[in-house]
C-alpha positions in Angstrom: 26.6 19.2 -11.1 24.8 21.9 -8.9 24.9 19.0 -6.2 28.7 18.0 -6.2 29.5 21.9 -6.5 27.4 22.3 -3.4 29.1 19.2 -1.6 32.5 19.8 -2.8 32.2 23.8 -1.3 31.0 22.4 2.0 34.8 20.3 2.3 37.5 21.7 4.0 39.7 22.1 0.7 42.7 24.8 1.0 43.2 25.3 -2.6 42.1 24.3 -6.3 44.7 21.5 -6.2 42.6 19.9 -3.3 39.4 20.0 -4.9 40.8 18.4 -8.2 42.0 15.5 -6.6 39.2 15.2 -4.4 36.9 14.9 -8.0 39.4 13.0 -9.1 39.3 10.2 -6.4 35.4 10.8 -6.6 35.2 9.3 -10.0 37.5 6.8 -9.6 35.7 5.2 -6.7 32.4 5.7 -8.5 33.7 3.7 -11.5 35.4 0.8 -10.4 33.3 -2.2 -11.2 32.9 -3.1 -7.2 31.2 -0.5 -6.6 29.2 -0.3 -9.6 27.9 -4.0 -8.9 27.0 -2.9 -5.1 25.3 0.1 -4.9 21.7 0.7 -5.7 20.7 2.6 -8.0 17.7 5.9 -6.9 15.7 6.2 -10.3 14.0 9.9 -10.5 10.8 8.0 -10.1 9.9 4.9 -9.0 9.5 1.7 -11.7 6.0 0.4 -9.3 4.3 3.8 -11.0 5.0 2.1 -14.7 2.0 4.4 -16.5 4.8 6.9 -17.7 6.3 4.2 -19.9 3.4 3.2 -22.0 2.0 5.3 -24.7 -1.6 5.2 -26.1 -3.1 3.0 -29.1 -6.2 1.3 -29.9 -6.6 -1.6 -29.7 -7.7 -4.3 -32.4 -11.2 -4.6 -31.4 -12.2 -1.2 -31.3 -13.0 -1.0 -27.6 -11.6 1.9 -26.8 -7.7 2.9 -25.7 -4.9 0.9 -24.0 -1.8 1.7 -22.9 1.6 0.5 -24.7 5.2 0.3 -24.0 6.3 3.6 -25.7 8.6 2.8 -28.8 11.4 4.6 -27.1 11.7 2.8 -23.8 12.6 -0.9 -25.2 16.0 0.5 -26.5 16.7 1.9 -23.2 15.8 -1.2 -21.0 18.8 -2.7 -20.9 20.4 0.5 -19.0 17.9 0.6 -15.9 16.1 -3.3 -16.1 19.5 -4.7 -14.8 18.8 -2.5 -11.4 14.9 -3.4 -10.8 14.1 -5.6 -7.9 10.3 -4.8 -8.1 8.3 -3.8 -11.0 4.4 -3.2 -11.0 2.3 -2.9 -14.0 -1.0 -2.4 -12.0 -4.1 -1.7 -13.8 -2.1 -0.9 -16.8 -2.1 -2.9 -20.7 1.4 -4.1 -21.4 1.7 -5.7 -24.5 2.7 -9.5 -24.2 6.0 -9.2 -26.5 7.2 -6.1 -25.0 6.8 -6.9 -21.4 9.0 -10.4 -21.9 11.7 -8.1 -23.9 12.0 -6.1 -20.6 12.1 -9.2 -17.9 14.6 -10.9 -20.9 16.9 -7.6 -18.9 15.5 -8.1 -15.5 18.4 -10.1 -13.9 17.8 -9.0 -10.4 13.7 -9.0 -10.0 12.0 -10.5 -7.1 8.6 -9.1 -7.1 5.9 -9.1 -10.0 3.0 -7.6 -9.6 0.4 -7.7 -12.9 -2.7 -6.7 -11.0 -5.6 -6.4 -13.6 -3.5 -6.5 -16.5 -5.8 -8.8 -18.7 -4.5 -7.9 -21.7 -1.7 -10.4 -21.1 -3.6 -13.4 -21.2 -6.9 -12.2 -23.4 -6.8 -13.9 -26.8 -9.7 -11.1 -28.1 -7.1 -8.7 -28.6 -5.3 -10.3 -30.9 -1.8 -10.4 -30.1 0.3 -13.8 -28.9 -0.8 -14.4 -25.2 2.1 -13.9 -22.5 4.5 -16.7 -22.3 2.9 -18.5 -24.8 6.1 -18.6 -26.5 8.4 -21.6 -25.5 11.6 -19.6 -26.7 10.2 -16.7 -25.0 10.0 -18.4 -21.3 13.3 -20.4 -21.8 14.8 -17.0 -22.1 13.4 -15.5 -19.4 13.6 -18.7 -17.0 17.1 -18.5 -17.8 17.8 -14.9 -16.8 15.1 -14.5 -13.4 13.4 -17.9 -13.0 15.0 -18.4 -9.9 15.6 -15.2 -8.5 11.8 -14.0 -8.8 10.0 -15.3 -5.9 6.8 -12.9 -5.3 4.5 -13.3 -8.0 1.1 -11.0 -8.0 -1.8 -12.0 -10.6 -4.6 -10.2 -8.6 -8.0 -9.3 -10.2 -7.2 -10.9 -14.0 -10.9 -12.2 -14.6 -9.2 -13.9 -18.2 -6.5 -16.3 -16.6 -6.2 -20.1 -17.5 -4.9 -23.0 -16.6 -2.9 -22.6 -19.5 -1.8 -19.2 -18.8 -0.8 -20.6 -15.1 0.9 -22.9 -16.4 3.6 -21.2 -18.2 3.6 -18.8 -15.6 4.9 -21.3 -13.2 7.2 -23.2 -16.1 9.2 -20.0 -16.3 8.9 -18.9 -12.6 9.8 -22.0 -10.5 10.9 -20.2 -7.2 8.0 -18.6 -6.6 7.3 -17.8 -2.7 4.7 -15.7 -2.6 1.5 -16.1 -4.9 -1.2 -13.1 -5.1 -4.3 -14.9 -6.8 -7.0 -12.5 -4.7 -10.0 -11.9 -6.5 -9.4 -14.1 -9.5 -12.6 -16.1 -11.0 -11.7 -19.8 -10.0 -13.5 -23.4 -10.6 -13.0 -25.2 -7.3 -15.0 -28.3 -8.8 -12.1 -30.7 -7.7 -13.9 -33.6 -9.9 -12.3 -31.8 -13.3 -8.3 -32.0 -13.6 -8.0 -31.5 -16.7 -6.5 -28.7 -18.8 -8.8 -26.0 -19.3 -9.6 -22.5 -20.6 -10.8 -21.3 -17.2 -8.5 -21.0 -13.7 -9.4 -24.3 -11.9 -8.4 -25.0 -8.1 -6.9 -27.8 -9.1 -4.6 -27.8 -11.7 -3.5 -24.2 -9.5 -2.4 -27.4 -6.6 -0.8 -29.2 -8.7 1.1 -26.6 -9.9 2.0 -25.8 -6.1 3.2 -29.3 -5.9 5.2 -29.4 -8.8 7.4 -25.8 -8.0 11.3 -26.4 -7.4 13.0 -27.1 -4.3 14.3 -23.4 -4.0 10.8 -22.2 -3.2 9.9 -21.9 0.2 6.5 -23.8 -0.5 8.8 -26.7 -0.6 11.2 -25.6 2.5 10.2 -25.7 6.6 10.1 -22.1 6.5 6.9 -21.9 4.0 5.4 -20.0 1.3 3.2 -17.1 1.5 -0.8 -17.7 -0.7 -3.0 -15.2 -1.1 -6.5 -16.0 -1.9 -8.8 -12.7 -1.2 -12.1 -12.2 -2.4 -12.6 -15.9 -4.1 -14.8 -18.8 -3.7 -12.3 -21.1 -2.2 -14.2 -23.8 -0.4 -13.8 -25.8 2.6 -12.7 -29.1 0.5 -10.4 -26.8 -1.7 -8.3 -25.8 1.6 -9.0 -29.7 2.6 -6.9 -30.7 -0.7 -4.5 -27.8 -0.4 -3.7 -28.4 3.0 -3.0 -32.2 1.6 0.1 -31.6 -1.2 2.6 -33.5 0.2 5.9 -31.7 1.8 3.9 -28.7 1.1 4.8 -25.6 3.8 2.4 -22.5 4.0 3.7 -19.3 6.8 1.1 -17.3 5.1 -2.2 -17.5 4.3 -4.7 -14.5 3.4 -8.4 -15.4 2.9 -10.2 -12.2 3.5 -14.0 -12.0 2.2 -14.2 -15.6 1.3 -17.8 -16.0 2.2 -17.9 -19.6 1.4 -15.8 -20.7 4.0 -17.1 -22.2 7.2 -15.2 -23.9 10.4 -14.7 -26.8 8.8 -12.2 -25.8 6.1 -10.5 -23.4 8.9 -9.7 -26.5 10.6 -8.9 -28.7 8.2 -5.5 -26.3 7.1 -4.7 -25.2 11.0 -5.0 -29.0 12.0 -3.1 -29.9 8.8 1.1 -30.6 8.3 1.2 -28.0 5.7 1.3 -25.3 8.2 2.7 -26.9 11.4 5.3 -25.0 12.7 5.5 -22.7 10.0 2.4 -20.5 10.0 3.4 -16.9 10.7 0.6 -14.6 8.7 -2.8 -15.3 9.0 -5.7 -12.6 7.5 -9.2 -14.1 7.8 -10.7 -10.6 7.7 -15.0 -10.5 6.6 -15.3 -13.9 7.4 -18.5 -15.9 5.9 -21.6 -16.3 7.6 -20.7 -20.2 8.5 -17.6 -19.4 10.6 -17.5 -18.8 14.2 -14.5 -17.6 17.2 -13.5 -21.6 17.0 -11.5 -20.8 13.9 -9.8 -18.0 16.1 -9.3 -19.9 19.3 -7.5 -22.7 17.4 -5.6 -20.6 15.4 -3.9 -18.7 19.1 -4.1 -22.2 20.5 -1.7 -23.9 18.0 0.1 -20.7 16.4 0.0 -17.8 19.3 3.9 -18.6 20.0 5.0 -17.8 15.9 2.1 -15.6 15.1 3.8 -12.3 13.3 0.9 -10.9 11.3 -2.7 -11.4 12.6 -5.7 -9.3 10.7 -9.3 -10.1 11.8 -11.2 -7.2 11.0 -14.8 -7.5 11.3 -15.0 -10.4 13.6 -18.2 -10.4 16.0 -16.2 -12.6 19.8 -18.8 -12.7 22.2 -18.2 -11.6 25.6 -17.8 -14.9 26.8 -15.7 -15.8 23.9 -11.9 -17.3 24.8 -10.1 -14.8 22.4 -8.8 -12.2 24.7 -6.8 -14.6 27.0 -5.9 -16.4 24.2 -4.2 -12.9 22.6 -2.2 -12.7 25.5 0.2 -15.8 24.5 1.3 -14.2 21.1 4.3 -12.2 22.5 6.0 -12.5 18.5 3.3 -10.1 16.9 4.1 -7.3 14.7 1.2 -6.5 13.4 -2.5 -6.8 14.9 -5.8 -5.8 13.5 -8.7 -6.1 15.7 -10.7 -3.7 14.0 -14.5 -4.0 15.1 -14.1 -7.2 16.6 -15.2 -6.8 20.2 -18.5 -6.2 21.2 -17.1 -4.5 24.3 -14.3 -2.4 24.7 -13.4 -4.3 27.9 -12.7 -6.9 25.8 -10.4 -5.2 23.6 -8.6 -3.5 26.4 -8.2 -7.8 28.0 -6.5 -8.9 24.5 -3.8 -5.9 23.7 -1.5 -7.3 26.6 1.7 -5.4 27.7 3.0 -8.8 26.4 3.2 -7.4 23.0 6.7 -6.6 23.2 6.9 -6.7 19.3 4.3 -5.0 18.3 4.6 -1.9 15.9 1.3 -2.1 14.3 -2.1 -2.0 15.7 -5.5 -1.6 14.2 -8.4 -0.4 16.4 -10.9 1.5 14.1 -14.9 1.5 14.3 -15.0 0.4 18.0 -17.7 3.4 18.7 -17.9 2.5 22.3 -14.0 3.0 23.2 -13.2 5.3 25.6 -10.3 7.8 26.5 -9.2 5.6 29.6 -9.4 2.2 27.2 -6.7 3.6 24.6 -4.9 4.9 27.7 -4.3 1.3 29.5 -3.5 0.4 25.8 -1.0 2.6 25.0 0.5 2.5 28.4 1.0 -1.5 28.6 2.9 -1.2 24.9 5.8 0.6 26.4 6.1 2.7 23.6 7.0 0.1 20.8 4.1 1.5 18.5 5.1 2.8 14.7 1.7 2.6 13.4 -1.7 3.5 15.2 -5.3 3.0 13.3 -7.8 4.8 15.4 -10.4 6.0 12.9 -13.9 6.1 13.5 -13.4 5.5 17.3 -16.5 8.2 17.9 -16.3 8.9 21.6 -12.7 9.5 22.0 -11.5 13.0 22.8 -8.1 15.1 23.5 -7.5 13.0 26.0 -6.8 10.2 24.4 -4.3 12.9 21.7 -2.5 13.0 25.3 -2.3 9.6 25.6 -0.9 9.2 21.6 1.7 11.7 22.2 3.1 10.5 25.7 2.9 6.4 25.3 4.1 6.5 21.5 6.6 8.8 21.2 8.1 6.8 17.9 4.9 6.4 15.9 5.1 6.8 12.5 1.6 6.3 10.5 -1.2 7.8 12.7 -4.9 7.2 11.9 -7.3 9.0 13.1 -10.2 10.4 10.7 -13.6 10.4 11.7 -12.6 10.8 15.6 -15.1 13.7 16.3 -13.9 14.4 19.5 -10.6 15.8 18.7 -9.7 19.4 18.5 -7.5 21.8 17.9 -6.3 21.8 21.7 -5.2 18.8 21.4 -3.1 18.4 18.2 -1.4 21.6 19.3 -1.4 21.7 22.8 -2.6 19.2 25.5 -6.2 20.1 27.3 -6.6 20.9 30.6 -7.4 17.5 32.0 -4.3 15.8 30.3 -2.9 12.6 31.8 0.7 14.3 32.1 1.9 17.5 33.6 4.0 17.3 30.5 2.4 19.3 27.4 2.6 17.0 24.3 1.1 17.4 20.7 1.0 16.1 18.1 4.1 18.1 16.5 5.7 16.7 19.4 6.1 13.4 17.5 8.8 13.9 15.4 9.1 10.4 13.4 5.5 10.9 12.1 5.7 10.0 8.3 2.2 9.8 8.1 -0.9 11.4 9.8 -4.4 11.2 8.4 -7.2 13.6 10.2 -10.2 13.3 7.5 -13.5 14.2 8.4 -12.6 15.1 12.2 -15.1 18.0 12.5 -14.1 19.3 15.5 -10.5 20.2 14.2 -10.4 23.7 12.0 -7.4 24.7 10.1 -6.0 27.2 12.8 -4.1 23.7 14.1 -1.8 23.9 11.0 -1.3 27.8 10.9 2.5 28.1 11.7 3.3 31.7 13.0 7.2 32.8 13.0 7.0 32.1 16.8 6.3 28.4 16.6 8.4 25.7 16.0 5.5 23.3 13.9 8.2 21.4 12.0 7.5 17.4 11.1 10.1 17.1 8.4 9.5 13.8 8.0 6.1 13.6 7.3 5.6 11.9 3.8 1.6 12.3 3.8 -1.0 14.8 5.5 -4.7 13.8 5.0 -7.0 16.9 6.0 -9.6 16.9 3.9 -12.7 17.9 5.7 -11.7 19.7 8.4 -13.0 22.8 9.6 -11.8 26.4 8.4 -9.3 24.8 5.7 -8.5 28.7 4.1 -5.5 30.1 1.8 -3.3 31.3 4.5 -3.6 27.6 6.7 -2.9 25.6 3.1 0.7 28.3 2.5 1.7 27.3 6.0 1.5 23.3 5.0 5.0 23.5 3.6 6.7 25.3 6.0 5.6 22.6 8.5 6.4 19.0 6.0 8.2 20.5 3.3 9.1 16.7 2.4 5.4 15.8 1.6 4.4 13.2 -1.0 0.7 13.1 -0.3 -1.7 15.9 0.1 -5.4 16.2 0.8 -7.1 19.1 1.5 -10.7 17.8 -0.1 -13.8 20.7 0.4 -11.0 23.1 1.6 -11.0 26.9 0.8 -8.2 26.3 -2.2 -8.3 28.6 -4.8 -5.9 29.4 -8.3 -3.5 31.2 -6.3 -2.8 28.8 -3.4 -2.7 25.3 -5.6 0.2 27.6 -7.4 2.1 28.3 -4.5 1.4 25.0 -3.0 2.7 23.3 -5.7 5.9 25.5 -6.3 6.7 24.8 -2.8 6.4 21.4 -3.1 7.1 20.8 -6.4 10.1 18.4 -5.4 8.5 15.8 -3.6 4.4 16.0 -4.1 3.2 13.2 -6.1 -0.4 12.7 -4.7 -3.1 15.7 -4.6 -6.4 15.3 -3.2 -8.7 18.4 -3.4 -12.3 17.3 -4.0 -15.0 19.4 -3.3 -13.0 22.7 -3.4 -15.4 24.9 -5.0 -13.1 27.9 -6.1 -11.2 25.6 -8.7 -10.6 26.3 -12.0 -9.2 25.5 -15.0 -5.9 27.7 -13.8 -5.4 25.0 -11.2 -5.1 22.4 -14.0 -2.2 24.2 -15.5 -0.2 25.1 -12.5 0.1 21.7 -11.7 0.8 20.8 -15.1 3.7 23.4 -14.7 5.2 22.4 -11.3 4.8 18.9 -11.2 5.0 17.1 -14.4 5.6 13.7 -12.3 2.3 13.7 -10.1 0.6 10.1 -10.1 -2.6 10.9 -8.4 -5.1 13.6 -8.6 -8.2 13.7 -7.4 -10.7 17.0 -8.7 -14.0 15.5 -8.2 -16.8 17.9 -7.6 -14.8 21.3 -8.5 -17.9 23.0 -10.3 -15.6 25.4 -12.5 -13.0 22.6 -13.5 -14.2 21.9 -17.2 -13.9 18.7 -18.8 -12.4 19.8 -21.3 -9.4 21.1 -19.7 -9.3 17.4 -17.4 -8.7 15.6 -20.8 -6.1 18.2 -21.8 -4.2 17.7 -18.5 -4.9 13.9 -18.5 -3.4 13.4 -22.1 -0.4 16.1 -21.1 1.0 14.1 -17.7 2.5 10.7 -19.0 3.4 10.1 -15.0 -0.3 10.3 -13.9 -1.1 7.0 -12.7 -4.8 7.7 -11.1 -7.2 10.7 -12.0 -10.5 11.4 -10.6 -12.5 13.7 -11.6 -16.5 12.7 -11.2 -19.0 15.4 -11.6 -16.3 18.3 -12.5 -17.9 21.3 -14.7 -21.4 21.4 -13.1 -21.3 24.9 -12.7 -20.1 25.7 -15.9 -23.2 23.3 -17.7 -26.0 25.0 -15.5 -24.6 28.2 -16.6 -24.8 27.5 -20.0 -28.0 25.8 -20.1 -29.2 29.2 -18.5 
């Protein structure tokens, strides 16, 4: 009410009579059922942070706690499920039978994600696996099986074919498939039905999905297959399902790869035309550049999404040229690729006219006048810059951040020891422009993460009444590990992002007092609080937050030697929205003490 009496005073209303039939025309447009189906509704916290509606029970087996659906959310589903489009339950143990009550309401889902949640298909606890239930996936086939289309089932060590199976029966518009991680048997002698995830029943499944999947359309599906033993005859058969279309393919850290299974899907229909996303970051020891030379040769003119972190090209390698053709990239990560930086500098081309993501870190060697001619031939079309770890970089190339990106939005940068305070306020003395930029000068910055940069103090962030520090967009501020990180720089934080979400100010000065004040200033918006290391910390800390933000989701209080942990499990068990809490080697003080 405090909000409509604040909008409704701000209205050029000449009397009473005005304002009531302003209210009244208010409601009446909020209520009609046009609008009501249209507009979107803003929950008070987002649904992909679930932990808050889950309550605590052991489970059968005696191993210890999980986390399930709170007796008082399933009556309520049916206001808010109707409104979801994406829903994560990561790391978290929903119950089988209440999770397929909620998607039963779920009309307009499109994304899934049940990342580690193992309890939905793990028969040793006891309780009816997920979808087991015919009844149960009719009924939810009937209310989202063709409008959910991004299905995540990352990490789940306890997934069948069985379990796959009934996943895909009730989901049969599925798009986009997240299997990274999972434990797989890619012998592709053994079709039959089994108790473990095989490669190829998983196919044949692919195979089998409707026509309103975009596995069976030109424009492809997306697969994700991080982090598993895929082999070079699995892509072989996967590449051969019939009218089978793949725009995406992610196969980062699988180490059994070599060439040959590269080329067998690039050289393949299944992705002819089609492939947009490739990420064949860590590759295996078997694969050489030839994977990434036929991959620009054939794809370079569609190519939207291309990460290839730690890739080894020689310098005689065909690569950089080869970059130059993909003028429809979005995103690039080249991170420690190059063995020279020349190299590097050859294959971000001033083609790039797309381009609003780049990844450069852990290229040691780089130097200021290599990010310049970067920066320069990208005409300014940057959002988000990765430079971390670039070692020999200095202010200058802070000049060159500020005066060829002017619209960045995410700016990485930790571990770049040759950065100072100079130059994230004001420009050194041997800056490329006459103009003096900072970095306060980049007003779209959301996002800016400074970690570990040594050379930068906290006198960067102090905010006198004379300056005009203001980035009121900026959502997160990593500056943990910074020099000179004291009480008064810490106040000043929220007079220059008052809107932020994230915070880390790891081994800073922090003490009772300031986590107070920081926390009543931010109270609104913080969600995420790093402060490891901060040495002044006590128990008082705990409860201030406790006070001013009941909805934080992350925490991290490792190494605070007067934090107790006694006082973490008190905090823990009174913050149903906490989704992640660290707190390794908390109390050591407090033990030594009393062992003395």
């Amino acid at each position: 009410m405090l909000v409509l009496e604040n909008i409704v005073s701000l209205l050029p209303l000449p009397d009473q009579k005005s304002v009531s039939l302003t209210c009244w025309r208010l409601y009446y447009t909020v209520s009609r059922k046009v609008f009501l189906l249209r507009r979107r509704f803003i929950l008070r916290e987002p649904l992909s942070n679930t932990s808050f509606l889950f309550c605590k029970q052991s489970d059968k087996c005696g191993s210890g706690e999980n986390l399930y659906l709170a007796d008082s959310v399933l009556p309520s589903t049916v206001c808010w499920a109707s409104w979801v489009t994406s829903l994560s339950l990561k790391d978290t143990h929903p119950n089988p039978a209440d999770l397929a009550f909620i998607l039963r309401s779920c009309s307009r889902l499109v994304s899934l994600d049940l990342t580690g949640c193992d309890s939905l298909f793990n028969k040793t606890l006891g309780a009816d696996l997920f979808l087991s239930n015919a009844l149960e996936r009719d009924a939810i086939r009937e209310c989202l099986g063709s409008t959910l289309t991004k299905l995540t089932l990352a990490n789940i060590s306890s997934l069948s074919d069985e379990n796959l199976e009934n996943l895909f029966a009730t989901f049969q518009s599925l798009s986009d498939i997240d299997l990274s991680g999972c434990l797989f048997d890619f012998n592709l002698t053994n079709v039959n039905l089994r108790r473990i995830l095989t490669f190829p029943r998983f196919l044949s499944l692919v195979s089998n999905l409707e026509i309103e999947s975009k596995f069976k359309q030109p424009c492809g599906g997306v697969l994700h297959l991080n982090s598993t033993s895929v082999s070079d005859e699995s892509l072989r058969a996967l590449a051969a399902i019939p009218g089978i279309h793949i725009s995406g393919i992610y196969l980062d850290n699988c180490r059994e790869l070599s060439d040959t299974g590269y080329l067998y899907l690039m050289m393949s229909d299944s992705v002819f035309n089609c492939l947009k996303k490739v990420s064949f970051s860590y590759p295996g020891p078997s694969v050489t550049c030839r994977v990434v030379e036929v991959l620009l040769e054939r794809f370079s003119h569609i190519l939207t999404y291309v990460k290839l972190s730690k890739w080894l090209f020689p310098a005689n390698s065909r690569v950089p040229p080869l970059f130059k053709r993909c003028s429809a990239l979005e995103y690039l990560d080249v991170s420690s690729c190059f063995t020279s930086p020349k190299l590097l500098v050859n294959s971000v081309s001033s083609a790039f006219t797309q381009l609003t993501s780049l990844v450069l870190s852990g290229y040691s060697g780089l130097l200021d006048e290599d990010l310049n001619c970067i920066l320069k031939g990208l005409a300014c079309c940057l959002k988000s810059l990765d430079i971390s770890s670039c070692l020999n970089l200095t202010d200058v190339s802070l000049s060159s951040v500020c005066t060829y990106s002017p619209y960045l939005e995410t700016f990485v940068a930790s571990w770049c020891r040759g950065f100072t305070d100079s130059g994230i306020r004001n420009l050194s003395s041997n800056a490329l422009e006459t103009e003096n930029r900072s970095l306060f000068s980049l007003k779209h910055l959301k996002s800016v993460n400074l970690c570990d940069c040594s050379r930068i103090t906290g006198s960067s962030f102090l905010c006198n009444t004379s300056d005009s520090l203001n980035l009121y967009d900026l959502r997160s501020l990593r500056i943990g590990r910074i020099g000179s990180l004291d009480g008064s720089v810490l106040l000043s934080v929220p007079s220059i992002a008052p809107q932020l979400h994230v915070l880390d100010i790891s081994r800073s000065s922090a003490d009772d007092k300031t986590i107070e004040v920081l926390t009543t200033k931010l109270s609104n918006t913080l969600r995420e609080l790093f402060v490891s290391g901060c040495e002044h910390l006590t128990d008082q800390a705990l409860s201030s937050i406790l006070t001013n933000i009941p909805f934080l989701r992350t925490l991290d209080i490792s190494f605070c030697p007067y934090i107790s942990p006694k006082a973490v499990l008190l905090f823990k068990s009174s913050m149903p929205y906490l989704y992640y809490l660290k707190s390794i080697y908390v109390g050591s003080y407090l033990k030594s003490a009393r062992v003395s």
